[in-house]
C-alpha positions in Angstrom: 7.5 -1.2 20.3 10.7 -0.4 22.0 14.4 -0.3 20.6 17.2 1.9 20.4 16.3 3.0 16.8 13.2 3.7 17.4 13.3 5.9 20.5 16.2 7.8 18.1 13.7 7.7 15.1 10.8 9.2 18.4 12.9 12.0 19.4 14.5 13.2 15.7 10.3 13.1 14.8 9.4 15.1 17.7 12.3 17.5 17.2 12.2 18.2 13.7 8.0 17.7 13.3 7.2 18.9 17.1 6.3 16.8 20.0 2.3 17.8 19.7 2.2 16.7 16.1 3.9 13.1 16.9 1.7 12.5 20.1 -1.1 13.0 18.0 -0.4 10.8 15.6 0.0 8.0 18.0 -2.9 9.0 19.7 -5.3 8.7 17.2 -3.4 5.2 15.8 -5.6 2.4 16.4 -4.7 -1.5 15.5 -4.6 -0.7 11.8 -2.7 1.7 11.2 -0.3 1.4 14.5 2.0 -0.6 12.9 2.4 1.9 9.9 3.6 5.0 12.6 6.1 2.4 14.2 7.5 1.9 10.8 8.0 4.9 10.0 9.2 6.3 13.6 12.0 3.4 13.5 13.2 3.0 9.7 12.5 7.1 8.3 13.3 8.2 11.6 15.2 5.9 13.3 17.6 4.2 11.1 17.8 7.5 8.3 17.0 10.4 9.9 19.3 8.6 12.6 22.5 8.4 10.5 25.2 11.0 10.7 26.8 11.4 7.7 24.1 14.2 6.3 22.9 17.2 8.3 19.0 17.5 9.2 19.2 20.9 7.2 20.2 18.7 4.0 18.0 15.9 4.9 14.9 18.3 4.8 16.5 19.8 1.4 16.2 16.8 0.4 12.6 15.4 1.7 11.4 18.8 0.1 12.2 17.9 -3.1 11.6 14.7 -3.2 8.0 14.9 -1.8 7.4 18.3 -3.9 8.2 15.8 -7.0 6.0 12.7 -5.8 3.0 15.4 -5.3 2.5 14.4 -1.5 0.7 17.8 -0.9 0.1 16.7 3.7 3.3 15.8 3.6 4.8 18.8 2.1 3.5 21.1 4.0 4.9 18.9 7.2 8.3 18.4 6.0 8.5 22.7 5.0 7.6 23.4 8.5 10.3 20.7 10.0 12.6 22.0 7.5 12.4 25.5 8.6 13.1 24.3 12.4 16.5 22.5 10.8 17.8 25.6 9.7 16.3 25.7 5.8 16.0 29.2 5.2 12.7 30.3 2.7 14.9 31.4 0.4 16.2 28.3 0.0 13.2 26.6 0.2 12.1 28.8 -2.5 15.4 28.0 -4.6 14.8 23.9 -4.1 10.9 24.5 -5.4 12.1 26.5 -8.5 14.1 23.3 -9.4 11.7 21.3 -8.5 9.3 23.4 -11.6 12.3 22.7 -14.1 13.2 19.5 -13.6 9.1 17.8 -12.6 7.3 20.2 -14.0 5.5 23.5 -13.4 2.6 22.4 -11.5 4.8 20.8 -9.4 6.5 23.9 -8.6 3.3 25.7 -8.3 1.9 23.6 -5.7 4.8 23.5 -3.9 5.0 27.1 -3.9 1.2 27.1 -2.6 1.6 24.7 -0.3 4.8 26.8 1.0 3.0 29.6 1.6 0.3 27.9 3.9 2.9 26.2 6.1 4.8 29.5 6.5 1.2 31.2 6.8 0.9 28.7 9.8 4.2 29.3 11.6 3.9 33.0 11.4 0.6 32.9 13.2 1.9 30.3 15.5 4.5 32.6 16.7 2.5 35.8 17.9 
């Protein structure tokens, strides 16, 4: 698959999730499940992640919430380590998990809060 929204949707995913992450998942995509990481490289990425008229730093606000509240525990812990690369601070992300407790509920929070912890338990050891 080639198009101008998806090679936008390629390159926002390797910059915000890393390159090595995204050529992985392609790598390991076979004829089933192919389709599914071109659909989401060209609509999430692409045509969403794509758009202008909200920053990455607010679009990963965002993502965090949303995903903390839909209990996607993988995907958290991706989207907390892209949203620390688009400036989201963990004091905010801290702030957007406390929320996240009030208004989905405590476990909700407290998973988050775990899940958190291993990603930035993971960057920190990434970096030295």
């Amino acid at each position: 698959m080639t198009n101008d929204v998806f090679e936008r949707g390629l390159a926002i995913r390797k910059d915000v999730l890393g390159a090595e992450f995204v050529e992985k998942s392609f790598a390991a995509a076979d004829d089933f499940n192919r389709p599914m990481q071109e659909l989401v490289t060209e609509y999430c990425w692409g045509a969403v992640w794509g758009r202008e008229d909200l920053s990455r730093k607010t679009r990963s606000m965002l993502n965090l919430a949303m995903i903390s509240c839909l209990n996607r525990p993988h995907e958290l812990k991706m989207h907390v380590k892209g949203a620390l690369k688009n400036g989201v601070n963990r004091d905010e992300i801290r702030e957007i998990f406390m929320q996240v407790a009030i208004y989905a509920g405590i476990p909700a929070g407290v998973d988050s809060f775990r899940i958190a912890r291993e990603a930035f338990a993971e960057v920190d050891s990434a970096k030295g």
